[in-house]
Backbone bond lengths (Angstrom), bond angles and torsions (degrees), N, CA, C in turn:
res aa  C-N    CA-C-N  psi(-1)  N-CA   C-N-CA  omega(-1)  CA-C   N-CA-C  phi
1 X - - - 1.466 - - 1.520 110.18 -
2 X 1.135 125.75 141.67 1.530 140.09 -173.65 1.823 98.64 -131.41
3 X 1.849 92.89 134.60 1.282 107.92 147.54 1.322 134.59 -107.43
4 X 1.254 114.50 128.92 1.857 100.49 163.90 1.377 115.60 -88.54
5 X 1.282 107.66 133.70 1.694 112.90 138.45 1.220 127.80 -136.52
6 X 1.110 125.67 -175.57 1.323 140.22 -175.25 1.584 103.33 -83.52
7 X 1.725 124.16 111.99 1.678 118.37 177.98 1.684 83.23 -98.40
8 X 1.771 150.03 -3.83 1.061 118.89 -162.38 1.708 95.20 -155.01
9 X 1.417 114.54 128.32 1.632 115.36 178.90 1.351 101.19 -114.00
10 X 1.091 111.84 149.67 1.820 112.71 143.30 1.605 108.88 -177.36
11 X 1.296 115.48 160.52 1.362 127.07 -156.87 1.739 109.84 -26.47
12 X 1.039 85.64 -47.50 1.918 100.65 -177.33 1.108 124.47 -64.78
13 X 1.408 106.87 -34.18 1.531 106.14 -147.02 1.980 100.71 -166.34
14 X 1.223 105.42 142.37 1.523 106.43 144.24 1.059 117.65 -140.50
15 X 1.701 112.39 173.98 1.625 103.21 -172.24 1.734 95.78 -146.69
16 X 1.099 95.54 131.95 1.369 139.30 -175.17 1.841 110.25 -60.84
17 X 1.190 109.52 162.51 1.539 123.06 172.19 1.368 111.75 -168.03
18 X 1.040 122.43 134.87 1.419 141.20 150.18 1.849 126.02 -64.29
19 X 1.716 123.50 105.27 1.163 118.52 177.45 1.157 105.54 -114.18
20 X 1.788 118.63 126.55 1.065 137.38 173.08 1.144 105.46 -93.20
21 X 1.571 133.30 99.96 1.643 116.57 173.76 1.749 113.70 -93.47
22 X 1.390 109.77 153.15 1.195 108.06 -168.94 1.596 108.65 -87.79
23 X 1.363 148.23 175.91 1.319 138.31 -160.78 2.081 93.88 -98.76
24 X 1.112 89.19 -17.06 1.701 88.39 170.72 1.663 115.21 -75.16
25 X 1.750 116.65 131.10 0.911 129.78 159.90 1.817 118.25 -46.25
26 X 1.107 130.59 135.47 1.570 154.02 153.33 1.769 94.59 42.19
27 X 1.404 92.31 64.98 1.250 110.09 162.10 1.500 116.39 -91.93
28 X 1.480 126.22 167.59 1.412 121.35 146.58 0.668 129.38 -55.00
29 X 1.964 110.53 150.52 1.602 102.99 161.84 1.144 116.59 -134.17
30 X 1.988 112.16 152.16 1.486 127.96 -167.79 1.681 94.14 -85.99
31 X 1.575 106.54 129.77 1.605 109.80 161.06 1.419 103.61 -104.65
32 X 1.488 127.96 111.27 1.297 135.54 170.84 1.484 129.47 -82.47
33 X 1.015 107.69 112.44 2.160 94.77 -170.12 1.512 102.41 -117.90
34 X 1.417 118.27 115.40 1.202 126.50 -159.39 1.545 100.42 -74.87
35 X 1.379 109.72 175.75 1.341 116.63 173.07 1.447 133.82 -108.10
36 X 1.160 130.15 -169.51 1.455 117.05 173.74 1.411 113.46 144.25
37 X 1.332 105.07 29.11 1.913 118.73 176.88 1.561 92.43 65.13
38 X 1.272 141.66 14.47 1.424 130.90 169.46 1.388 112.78 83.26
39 X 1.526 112.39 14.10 1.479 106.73 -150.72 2.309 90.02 -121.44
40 X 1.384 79.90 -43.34 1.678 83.01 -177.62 2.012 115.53 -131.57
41 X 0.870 138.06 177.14 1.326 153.34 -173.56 1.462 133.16 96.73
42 X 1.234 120.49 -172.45 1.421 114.43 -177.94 1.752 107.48 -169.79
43 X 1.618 101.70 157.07 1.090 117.40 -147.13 2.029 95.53 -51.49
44 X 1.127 125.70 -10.33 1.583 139.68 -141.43 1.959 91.15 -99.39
45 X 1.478 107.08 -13.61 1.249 108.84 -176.11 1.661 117.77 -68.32
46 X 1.072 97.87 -14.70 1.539 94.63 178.85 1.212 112.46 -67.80
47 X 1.751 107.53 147.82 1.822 111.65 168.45 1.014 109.34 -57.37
48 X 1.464 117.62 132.83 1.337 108.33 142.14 1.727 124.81 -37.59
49 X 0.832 125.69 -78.65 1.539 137.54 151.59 1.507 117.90 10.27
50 X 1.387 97.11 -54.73 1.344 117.03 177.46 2.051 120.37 -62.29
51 X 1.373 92.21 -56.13 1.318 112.64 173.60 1.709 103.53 -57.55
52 X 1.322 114.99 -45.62 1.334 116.71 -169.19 1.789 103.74 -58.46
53 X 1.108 122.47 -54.79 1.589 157.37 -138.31 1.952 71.08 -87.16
54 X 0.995 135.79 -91.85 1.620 134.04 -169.20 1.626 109.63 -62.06
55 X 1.566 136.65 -21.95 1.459 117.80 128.84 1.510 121.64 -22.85
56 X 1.166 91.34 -79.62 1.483 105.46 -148.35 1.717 99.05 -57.03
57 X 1.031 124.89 -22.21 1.671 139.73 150.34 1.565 128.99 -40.11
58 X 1.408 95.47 -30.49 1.385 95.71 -168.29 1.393 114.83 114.31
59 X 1.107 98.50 -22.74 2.271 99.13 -165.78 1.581 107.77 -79.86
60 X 1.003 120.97 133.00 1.251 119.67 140.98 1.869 131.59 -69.98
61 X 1.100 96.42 150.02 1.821 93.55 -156.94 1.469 96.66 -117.05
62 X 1.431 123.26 140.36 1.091 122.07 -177.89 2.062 95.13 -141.16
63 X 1.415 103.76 97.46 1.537 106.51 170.15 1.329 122.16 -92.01
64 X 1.563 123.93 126.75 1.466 121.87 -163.42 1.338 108.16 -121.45
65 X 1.360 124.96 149.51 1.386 131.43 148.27 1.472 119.19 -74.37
66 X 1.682 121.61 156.47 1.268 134.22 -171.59 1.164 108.16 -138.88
67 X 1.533 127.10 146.05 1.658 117.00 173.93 1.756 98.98 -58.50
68 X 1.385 88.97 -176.14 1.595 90.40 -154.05 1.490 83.46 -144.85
69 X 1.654 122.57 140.21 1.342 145.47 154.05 1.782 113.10 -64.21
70 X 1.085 104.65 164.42 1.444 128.41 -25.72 1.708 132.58 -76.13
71 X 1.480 86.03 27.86 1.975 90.92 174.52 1.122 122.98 -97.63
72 X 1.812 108.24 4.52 1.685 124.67 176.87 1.460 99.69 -140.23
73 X 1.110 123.26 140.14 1.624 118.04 173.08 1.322 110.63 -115.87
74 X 1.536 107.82 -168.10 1.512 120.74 -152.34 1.861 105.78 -57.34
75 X 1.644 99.72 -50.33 1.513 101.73 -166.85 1.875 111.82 -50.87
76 X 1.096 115.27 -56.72 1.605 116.29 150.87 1.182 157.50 -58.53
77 X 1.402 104.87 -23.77 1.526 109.10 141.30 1.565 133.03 -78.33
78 X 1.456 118.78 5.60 1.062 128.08 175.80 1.716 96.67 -113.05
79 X 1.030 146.84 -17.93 1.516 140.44 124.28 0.992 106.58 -46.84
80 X 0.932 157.72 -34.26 1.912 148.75 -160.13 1.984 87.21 -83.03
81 X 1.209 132.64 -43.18 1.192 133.55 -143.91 1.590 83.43 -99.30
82 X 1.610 135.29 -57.08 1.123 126.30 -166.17 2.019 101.37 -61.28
83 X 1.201 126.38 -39.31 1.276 146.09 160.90 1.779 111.39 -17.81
84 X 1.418 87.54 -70.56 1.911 102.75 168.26 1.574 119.55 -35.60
85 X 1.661 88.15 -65.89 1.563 110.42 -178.89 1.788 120.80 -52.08
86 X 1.713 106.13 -35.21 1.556 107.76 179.33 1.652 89.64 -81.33
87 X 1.293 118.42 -28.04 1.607 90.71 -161.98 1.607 105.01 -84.71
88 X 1.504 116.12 -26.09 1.132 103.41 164.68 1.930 129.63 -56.45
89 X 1.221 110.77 -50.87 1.382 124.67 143.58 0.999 135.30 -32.04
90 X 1.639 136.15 -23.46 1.400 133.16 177.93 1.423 102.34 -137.46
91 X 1.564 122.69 -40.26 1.369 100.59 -145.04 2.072 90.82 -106.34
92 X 1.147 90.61 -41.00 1.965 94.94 -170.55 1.517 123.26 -56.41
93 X 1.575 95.01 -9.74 1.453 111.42 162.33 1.615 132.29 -53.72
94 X 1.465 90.88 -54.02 1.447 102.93 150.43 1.758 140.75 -32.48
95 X 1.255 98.86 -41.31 1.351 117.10 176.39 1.289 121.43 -106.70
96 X 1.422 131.52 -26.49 1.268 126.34 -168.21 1.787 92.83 -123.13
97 X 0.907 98.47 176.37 1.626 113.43 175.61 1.672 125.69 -104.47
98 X 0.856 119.87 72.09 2.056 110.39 -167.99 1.444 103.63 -158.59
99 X 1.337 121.24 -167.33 1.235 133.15 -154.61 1.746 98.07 -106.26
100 X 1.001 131.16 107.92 1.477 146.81 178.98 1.277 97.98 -62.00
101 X 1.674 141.98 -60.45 1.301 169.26 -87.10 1.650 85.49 -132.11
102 X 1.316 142.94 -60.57 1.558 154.41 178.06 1.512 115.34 -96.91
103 X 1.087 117.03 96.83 1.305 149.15 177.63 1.668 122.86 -120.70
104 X 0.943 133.05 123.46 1.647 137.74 -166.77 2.117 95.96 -136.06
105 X 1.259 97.47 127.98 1.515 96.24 171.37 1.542 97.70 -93.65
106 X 1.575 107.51 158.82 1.328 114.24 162.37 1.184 107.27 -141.40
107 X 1.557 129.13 177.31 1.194 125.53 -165.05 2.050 117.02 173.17
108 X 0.719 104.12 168.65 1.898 100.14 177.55 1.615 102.08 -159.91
109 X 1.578 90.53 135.60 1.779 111.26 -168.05 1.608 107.60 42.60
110 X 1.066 113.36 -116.47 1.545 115.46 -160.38 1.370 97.99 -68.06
111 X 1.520 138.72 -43.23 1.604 121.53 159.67 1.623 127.07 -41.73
112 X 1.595 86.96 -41.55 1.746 97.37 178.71 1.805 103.89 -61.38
113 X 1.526 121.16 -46.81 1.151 110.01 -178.63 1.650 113.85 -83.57
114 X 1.470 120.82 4.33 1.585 109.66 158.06 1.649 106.10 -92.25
115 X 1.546 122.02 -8.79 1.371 111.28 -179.70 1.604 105.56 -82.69
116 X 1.042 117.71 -4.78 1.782 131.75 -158.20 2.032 90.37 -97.97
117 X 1.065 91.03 -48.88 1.432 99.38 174.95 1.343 136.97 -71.30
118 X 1.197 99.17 -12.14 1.757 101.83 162.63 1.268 119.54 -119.31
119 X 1.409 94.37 40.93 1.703 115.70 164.21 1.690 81.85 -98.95
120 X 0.961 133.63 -10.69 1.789 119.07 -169.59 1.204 109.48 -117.11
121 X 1.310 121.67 12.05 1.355 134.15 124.13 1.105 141.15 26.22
122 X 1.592 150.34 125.97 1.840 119.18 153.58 1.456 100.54 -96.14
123 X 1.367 132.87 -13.91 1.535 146.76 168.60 1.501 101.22 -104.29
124 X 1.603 114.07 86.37 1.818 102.64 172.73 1.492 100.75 -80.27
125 X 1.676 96.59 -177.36 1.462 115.25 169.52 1.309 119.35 -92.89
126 X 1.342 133.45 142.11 1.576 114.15 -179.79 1.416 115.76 -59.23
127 X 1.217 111.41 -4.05 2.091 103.95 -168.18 1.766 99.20 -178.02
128 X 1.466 99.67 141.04 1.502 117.42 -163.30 1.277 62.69 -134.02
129 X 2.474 72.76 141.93 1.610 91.49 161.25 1.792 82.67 -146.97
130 X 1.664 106.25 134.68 1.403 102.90 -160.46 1.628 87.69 -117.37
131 X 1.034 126.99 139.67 1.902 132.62 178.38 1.448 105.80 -108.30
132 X 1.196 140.85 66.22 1.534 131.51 157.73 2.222 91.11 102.82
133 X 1.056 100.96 16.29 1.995 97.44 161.19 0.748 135.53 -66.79
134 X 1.056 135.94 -162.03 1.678 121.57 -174.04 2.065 95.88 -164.80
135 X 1.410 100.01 160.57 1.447 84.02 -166.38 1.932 90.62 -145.57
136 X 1.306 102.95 27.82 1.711 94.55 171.87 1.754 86.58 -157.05
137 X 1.431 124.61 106.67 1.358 132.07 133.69 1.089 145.82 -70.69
138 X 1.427 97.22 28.34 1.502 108.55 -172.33 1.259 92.37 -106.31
139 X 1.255 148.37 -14.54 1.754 153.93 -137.29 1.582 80.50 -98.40
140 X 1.630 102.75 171.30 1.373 135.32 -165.14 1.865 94.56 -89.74
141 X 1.470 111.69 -13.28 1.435 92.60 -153.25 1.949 91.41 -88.13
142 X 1.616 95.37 -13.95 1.626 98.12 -172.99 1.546 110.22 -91.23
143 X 1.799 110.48 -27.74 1.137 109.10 -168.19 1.522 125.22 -108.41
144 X 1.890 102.53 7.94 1.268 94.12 -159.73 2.115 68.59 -118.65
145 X 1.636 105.49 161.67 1.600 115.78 157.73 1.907 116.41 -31.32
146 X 1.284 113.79 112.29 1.306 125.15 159.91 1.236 130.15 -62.45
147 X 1.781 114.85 103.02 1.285 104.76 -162.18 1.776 105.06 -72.15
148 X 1.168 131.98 -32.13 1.606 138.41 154.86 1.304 95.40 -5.26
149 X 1.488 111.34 -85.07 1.416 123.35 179.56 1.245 127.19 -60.20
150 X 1.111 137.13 -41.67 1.754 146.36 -179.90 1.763 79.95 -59.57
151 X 1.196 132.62 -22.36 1.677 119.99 -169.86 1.899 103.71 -90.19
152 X 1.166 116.68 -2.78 1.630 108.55 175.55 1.661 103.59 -95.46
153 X 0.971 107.71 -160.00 1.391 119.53 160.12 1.245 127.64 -69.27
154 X 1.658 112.11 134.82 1.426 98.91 -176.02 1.617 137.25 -71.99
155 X 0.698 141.34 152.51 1.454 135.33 -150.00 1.860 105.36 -122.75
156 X 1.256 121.35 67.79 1.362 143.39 170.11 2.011 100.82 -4.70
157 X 1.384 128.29 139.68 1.414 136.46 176.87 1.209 89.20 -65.81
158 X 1.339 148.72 -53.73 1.211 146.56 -129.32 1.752 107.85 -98.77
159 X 1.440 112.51 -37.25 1.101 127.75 -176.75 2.133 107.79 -63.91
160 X 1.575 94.88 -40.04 1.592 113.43 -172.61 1.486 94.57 -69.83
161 X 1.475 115.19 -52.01 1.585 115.25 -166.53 1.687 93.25 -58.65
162 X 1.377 123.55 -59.17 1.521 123.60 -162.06 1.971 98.62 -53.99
163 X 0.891 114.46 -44.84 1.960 104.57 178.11 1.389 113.01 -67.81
164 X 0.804 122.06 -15.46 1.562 106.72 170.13 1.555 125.45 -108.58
165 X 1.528 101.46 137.42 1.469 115.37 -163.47 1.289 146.81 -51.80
166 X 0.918 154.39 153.26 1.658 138.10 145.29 1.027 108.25 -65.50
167 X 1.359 127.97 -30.07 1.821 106.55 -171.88 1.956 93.49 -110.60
168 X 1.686 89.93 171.01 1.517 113.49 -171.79 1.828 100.80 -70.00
169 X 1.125 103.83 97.20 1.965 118.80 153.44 1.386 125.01 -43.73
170 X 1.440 115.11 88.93 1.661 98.61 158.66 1.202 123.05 -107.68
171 X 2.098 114.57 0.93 1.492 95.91 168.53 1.394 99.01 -134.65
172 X 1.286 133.39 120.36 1.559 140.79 -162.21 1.393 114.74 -112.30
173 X 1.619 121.12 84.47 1.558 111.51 175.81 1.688 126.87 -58.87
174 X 1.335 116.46 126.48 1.188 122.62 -177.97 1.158 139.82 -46.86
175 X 1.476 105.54 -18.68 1.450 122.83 155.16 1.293 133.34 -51.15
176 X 1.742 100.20 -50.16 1.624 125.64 161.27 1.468 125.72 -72.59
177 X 1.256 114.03 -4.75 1.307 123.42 -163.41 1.354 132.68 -124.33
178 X 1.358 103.94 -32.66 1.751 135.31 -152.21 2.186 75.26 -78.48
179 X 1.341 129.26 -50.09 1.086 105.35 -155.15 1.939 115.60 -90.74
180 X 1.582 94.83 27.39 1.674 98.79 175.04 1.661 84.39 -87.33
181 X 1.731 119.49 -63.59 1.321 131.62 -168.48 1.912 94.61 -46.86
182 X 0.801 135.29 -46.26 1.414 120.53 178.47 1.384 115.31 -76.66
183 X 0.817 132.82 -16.34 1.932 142.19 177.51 1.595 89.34 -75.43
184 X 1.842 103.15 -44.38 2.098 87.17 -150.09 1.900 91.73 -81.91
185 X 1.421 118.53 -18.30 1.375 105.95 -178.96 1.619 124.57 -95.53
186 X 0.934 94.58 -29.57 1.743 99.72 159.13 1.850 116.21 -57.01
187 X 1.572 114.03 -31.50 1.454 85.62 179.04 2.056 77.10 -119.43
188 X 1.160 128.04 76.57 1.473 94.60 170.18 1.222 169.84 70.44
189 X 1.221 95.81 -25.95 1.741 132.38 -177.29 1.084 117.22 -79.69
190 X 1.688 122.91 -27.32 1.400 118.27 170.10 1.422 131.60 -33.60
191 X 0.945 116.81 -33.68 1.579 113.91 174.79 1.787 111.27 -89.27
192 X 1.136 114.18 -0.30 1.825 99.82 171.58 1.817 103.79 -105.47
193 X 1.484 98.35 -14.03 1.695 108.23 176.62 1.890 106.23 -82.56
194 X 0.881 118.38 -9.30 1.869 137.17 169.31 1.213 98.68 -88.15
195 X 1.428 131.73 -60.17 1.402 135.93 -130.27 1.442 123.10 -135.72
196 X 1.278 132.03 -17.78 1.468 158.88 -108.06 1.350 91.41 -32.16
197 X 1.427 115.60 86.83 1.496 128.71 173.37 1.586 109.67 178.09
198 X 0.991 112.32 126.28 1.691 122.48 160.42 1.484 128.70 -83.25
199 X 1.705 113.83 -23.04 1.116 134.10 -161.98 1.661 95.59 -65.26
200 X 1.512 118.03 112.10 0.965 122.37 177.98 1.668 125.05 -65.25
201 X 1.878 115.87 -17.25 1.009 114.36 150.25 1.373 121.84 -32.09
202 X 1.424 92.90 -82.03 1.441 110.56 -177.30 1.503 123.47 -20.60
203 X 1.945 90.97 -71.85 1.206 97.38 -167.98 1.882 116.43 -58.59
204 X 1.290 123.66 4.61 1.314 124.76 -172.23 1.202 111.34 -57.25
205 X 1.306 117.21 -48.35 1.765 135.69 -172.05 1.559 74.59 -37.10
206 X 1.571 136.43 -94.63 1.050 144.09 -80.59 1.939 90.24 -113.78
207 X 1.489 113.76 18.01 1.695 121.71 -176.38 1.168 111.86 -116.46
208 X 1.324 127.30 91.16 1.486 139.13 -177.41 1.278 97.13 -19.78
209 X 1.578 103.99 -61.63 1.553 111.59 -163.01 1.182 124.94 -30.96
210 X 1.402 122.13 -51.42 1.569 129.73 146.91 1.021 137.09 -42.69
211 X 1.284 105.57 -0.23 1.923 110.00 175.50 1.536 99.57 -106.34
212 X 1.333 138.69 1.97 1.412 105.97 -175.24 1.580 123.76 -83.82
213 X 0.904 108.73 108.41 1.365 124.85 159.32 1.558 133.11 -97.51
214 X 0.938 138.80 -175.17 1.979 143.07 150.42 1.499 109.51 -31.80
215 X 1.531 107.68 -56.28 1.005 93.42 -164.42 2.092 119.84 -99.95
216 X 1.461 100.94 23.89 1.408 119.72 157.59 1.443 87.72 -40.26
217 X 1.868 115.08 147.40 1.221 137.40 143.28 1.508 109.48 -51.17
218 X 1.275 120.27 149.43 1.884 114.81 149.91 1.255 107.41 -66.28
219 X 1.358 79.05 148.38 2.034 95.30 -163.00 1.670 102.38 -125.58
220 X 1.219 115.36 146.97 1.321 112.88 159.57 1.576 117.35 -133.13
221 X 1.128 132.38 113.67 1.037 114.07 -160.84 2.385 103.65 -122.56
222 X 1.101 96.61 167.85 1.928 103.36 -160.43 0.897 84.86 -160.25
223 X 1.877 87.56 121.22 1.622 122.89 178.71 1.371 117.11 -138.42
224 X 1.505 123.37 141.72 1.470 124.79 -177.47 1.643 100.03 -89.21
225 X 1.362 107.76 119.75 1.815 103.41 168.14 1.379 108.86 -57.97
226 X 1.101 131.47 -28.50 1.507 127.61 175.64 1.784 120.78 -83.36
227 X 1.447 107.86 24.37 1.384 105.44 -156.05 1.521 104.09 -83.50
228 X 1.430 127.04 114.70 1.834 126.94 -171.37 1.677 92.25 -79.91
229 X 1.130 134.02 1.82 1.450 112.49 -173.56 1.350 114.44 -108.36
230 X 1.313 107.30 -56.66 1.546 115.83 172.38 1.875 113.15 -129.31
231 X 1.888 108.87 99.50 0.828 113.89 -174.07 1.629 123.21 -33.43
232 X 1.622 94.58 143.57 1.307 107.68 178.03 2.015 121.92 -45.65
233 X 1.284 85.99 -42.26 2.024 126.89 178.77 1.355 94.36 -38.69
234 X 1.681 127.55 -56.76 1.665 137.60 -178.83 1.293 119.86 -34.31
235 X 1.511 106.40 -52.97 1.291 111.34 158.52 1.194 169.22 -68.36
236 X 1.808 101.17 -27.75 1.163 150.94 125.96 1.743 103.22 -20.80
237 X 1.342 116.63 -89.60 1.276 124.89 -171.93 1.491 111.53 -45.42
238 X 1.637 113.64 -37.98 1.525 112.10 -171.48 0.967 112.57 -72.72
239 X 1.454 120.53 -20.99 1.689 128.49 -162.76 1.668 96.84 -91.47
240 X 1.635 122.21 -27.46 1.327 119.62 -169.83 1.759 109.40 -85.66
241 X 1.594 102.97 -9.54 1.330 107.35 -168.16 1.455 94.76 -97.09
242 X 1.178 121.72 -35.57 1.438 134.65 -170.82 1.682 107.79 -68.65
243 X 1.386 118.32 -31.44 1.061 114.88 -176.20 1.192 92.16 -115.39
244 X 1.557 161.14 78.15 0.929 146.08 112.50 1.547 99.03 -117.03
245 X 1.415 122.61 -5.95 1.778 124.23 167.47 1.432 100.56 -75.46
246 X 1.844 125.53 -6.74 1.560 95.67 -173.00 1.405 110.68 85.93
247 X 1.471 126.84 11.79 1.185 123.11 177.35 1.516 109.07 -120.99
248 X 1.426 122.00 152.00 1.648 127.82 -135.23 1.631 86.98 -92.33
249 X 0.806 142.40 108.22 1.001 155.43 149.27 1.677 152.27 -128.98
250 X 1.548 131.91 144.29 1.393 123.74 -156.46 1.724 94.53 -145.42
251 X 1.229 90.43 153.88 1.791 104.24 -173.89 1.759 91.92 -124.48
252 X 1.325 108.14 140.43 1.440 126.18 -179.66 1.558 113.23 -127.30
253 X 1.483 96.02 88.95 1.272 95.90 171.86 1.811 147.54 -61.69
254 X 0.966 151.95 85.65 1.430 157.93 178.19 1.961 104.27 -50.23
255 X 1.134 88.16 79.82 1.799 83.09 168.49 1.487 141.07 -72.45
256 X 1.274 92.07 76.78 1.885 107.75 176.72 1.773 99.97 130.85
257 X 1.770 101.17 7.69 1.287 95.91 177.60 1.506 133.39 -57.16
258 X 1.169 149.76 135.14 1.224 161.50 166.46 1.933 100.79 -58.47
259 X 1.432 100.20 159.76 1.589 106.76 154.57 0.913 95.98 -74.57
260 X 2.004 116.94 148.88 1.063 137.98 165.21 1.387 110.57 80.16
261 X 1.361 108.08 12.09 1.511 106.05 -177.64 1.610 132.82 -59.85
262 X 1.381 90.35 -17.93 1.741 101.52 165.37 1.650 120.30 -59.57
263 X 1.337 91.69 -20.34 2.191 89.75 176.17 1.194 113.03 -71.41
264 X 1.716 135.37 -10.72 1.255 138.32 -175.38 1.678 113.53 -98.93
265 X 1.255 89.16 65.70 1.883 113.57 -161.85 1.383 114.32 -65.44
266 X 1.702 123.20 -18.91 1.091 141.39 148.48 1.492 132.74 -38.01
267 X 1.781 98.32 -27.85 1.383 107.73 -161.89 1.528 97.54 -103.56
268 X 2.120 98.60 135.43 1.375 87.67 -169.42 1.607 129.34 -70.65
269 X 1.815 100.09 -4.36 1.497 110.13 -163.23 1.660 84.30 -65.76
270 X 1.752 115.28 -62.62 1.882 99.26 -164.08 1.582 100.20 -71.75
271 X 1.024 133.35 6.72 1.816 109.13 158.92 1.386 107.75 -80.10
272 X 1.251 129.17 -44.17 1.743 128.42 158.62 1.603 115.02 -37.37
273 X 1.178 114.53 -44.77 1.630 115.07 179.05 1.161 106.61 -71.07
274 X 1.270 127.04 -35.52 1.623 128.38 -177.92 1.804 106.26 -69.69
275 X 1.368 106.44 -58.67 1.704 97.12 164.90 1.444 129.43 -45.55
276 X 1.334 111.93 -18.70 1.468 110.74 -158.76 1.406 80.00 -94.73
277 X 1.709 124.33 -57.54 1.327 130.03 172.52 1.795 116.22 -9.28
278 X 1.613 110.07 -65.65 1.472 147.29 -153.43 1.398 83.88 -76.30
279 X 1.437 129.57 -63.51 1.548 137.11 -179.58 1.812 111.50 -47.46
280 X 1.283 102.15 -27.64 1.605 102.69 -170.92 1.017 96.79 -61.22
281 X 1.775 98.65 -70.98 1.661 131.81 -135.31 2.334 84.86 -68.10
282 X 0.759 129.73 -35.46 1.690 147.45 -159.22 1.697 76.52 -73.23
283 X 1.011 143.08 -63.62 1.670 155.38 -148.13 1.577 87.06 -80.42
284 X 1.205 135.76 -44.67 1.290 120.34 -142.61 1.937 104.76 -127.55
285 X 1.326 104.02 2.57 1.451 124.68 177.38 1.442 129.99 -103.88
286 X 1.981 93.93 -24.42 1.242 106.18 -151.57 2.090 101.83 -64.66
């Protein structure tokens, strides 16, 4: 059984979450922030499967929605995520039963890189688990045209401008959505449609990668070497930055994995990643 409520109000807008509590007393809980280039999804994206697999663990699961680009950008959707975290922390206590104190974000691609990001935090999480994220948008692979993408159909300026809203987005179907994220990566633009800025100063705040220090969360992060969306390399780099700060961290490679390779739940390699997953979060929750 799942509840929604509202962890975030304001004149415009609120945004919603889904709490799955587990039948175990003052357990942890997983905050999941789905993915979708920031442009489309909703808190409803999670597997079932998934939820089942961190039950049966012990965790309680808490999946959230976030405003959504490009009609909200980075600086506020990264409040929308610290938002989750206090309300999980102060207020959901109230209502549900579990351990406030043990909290682990999780996440995939653009969730994976908002779960990467609230390792940079002034309230971290005890344990990041990042699925195919990325933790430097400053790189060529985010800011320059995607040849992945330049390989579908082209996706008209006019068509991208007409899908996106006047009002503030917190749940974006992919149907309606998927072709802004192909407009902004086919010519490049993805990062001023996140950010409305290129200035790589700038954009630094907003690159995990630059946050590792001591007091980084342990991180685990799972990547497909074959991934066309968000290079395999992202992860690679986070795990090399992460462990030369002295912070506990492991990279799980998927060999010949695809993005999104966790939906192929059949396959025994991602049921192995999910144990190893369950083994982390158990180490770093307990």
């Amino acid at each position: 059984m799942k509840t929604t409520i509202v962890y975030k109000k304001a004149d415009r807008y609120e945004i919603k979450g889904d709490f799955y509590p587990t039948s175990q007393q003052h357990r942890p809980v997983i905050v999941y922030i789905h993915g979708g280039g920031l442009f489309w999804g909703s808190r409803e994206d999670m597997k079932t499967e998934q939820i089942e697999i961190y039950h049966q663990a012990g965790f309680n699961v808490f999946s959230i929605d976030y405003r959504l680009a490009p009609e909200t950008k980075l600086p506020e959707i990264k409040a929308d995520i610290a938002a989750a975290l206090s309300w999980v922390e102060n207020e959901g206590v109230k209502e549900f039963e579990y351990d406030p104190e043990r909290i682990a974000v999780i996440g995939g691609s653009a969730g994976g890189y908002l779960a990467l990001l609230s390792g940079t935090f002034k309230k971290k999480p005890q344990a990041i688990v990042s699925f195919y994220g990325y933790g430097d948008i400053t790189g060529d692979w985010a800011m320059k045209p995607s040849p992945h993408y330049q390989n579908m159909t082209t996706v008209p300026k006019e068509l991208a401008k007409m899908l996106v809203s006047n009002e503030i987005i917190t749940v974006g179907p992919i149907q309606k959505r998927y072709a802004i994220y192909m407009y902004a990566r086919q010519n490049g633009v993805w990062i001023e449609e996140i950010s409305d800025t290129r200035n790589k100063e700038e954009l630094s705040q907003f690159c995990p990668i630059n946050f590792a220090s001591t007091d980084f969360p342990p991180t685990l992060l799972l990547h497909g070497t074959m991934d066309e969306d968000v290079p395999y390399e992202q992860s690679v780099q986070m795990s090399e930055a992460l462990a030369k700060a002295g912070v506990e961290c492991s990279l799980i490679t998927i060999p010949n994995g695809k993005h999104v390779f966790d939906e192929d739940w059949q396959n025994p390699i991602v049921q192995k990643a999910f144990d190893d997953v369950i083994t982390f979060l158990k180490e770093h929750l307990s």
